[in-house]
N, C-alpha and C positions, 0 to 999 in steps of 0.2 A: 431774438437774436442774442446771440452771446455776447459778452461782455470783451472789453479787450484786454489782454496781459500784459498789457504794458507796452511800450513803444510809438512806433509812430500813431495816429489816429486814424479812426476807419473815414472812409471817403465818403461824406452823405452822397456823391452821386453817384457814386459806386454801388453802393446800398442800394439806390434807387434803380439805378439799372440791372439789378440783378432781381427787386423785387418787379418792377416791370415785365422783366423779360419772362417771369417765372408765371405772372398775368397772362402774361400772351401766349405762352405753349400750355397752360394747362386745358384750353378749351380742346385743344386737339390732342394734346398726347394722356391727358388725366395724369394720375400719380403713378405712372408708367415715365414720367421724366424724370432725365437724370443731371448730375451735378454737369457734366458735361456738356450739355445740350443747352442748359441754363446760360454758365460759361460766354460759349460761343455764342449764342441770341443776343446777350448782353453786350460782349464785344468786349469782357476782364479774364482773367484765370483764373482755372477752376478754382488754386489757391485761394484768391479771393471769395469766393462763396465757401469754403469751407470754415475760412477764417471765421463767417459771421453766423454759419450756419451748421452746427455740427450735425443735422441728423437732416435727411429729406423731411420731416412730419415738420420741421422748425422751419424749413424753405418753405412748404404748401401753404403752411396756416397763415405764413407771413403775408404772403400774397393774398390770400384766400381774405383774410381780414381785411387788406386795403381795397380789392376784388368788391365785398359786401359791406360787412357792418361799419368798418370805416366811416362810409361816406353818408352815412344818418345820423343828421343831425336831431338831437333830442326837441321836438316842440314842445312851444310853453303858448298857449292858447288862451291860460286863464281857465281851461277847463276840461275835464277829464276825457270828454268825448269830441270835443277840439284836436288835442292830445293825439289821440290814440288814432282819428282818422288819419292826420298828416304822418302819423309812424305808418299806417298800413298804407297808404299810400307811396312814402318813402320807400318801402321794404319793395314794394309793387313794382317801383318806377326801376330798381335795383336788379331785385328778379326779372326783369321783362328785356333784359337785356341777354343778347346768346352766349356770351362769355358766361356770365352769372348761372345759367340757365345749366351749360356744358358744367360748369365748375360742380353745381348741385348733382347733378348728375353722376360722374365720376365719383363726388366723396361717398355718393349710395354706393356707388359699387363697391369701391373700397372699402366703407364700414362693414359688408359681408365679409370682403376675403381677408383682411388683416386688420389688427388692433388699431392701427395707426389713421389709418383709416375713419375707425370708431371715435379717434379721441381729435381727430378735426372737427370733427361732426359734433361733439359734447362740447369744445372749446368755442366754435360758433354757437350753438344756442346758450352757451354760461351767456355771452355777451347780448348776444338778444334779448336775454333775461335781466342784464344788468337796465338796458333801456328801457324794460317795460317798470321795472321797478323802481327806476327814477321820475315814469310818468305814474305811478300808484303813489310815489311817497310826495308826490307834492301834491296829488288829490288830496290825500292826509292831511298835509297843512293845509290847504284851504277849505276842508271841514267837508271834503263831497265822499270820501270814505273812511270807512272805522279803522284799516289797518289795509296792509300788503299782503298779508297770509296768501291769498289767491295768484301771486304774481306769475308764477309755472305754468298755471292754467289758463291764464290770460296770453303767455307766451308760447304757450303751444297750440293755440287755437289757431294764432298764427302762421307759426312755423307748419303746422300740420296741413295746415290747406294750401300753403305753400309747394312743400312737399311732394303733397300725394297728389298736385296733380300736374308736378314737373315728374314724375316717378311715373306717373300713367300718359306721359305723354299730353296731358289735357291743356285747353289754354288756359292761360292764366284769371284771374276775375277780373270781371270789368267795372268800372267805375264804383256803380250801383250795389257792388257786390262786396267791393272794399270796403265802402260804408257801411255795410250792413254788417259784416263783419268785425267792423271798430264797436257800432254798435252793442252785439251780442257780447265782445272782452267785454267792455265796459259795462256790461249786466253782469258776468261772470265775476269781475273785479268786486261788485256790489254784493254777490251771493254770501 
């Protein structure tokens, strides 16, 4: 969100209703929506979203952020495979909603046809990467591994089977599979 130039101050519920509202049409319209549609969903002028949001890619991510990685909270388990179950779980319980679901969806498409596209897409997994490397750097301190080097890898095992099988249409994993999953990062983490 941009910054303000001075005057009066941006309206947190203003903000909020425009990042809501940008929540609720993206599952239907993708990044095919526009400043005006945002607007009126919200019930401000358009002025107002421009004010906060100079480009569409600074509207979607906004959303798109509170939408997913927002709302995972980092576990502290005491232990790295504790850890990393309750994130792939998290990440699960996120994904497995049809907003999130349509959201993932769209930014695929959109990473094909334009850059902007591409760099929601890179700006969500920085972040996803940021948490998995908050759960490798405290394995660190409490001595269950030698370094973070692997954290990419750890984060795209995730993201990858996320992914490819909201991209193929497949369902999501089921329990058993989460687990198994935290499991194998947490071998990968250790390689």
């Amino acid at each position: 969100m941009r910054k303000g130039r001075g005057g009066r101050r941006p309206d947190p519920a203003v903000d909020e209703a425009i990042r809501r509202a940008t929540a609720e049409l993206l599952p239907e319209r993708g990044f095919d929506l526009t400043f005006d549609e945002v607007a009126r969903h919200a019930g401000v002028g358009r002025t107002s979203v421009f004010r906060r949001y100079a480009t569409k890619q600074e509207l979607i991510l906004a959303a798109a952020e509170q939408i997913t990685i927002d709302r995972i909270e980092v576990p502290d388990t005491g232990t790295l495979l504790g850890d990393l179950t309750l994130a792939v779980r998290a990440v699960h319980g996120v994904f497995a909603e049809p907003a999130t679901q349509a959201l993932a969806r769209h930014a695929l498409v959109a990473a094909l046809r334009e850059q902007a596209g591409a760099v929601i897409i890179r700006t969500l997994l920085d972040r996803r990467l940021e948490l998995v490397t908050a759960l490798l750097e405290r394995a660190v301190e409490r001595g269950e591994l030698s370094g973070t080097g692997r954290a990419r890898l750890v984060a795209d095992l995730l993201s990858g089977m996320l992914m490819a099988r909201l991209a193929a249409g497949q369902p999501l994993p089921e329990e058993q599979e989460c687990d198994a999953l935290a499991a194998a990062m947490a071998t990968a983490a250790a390689a």
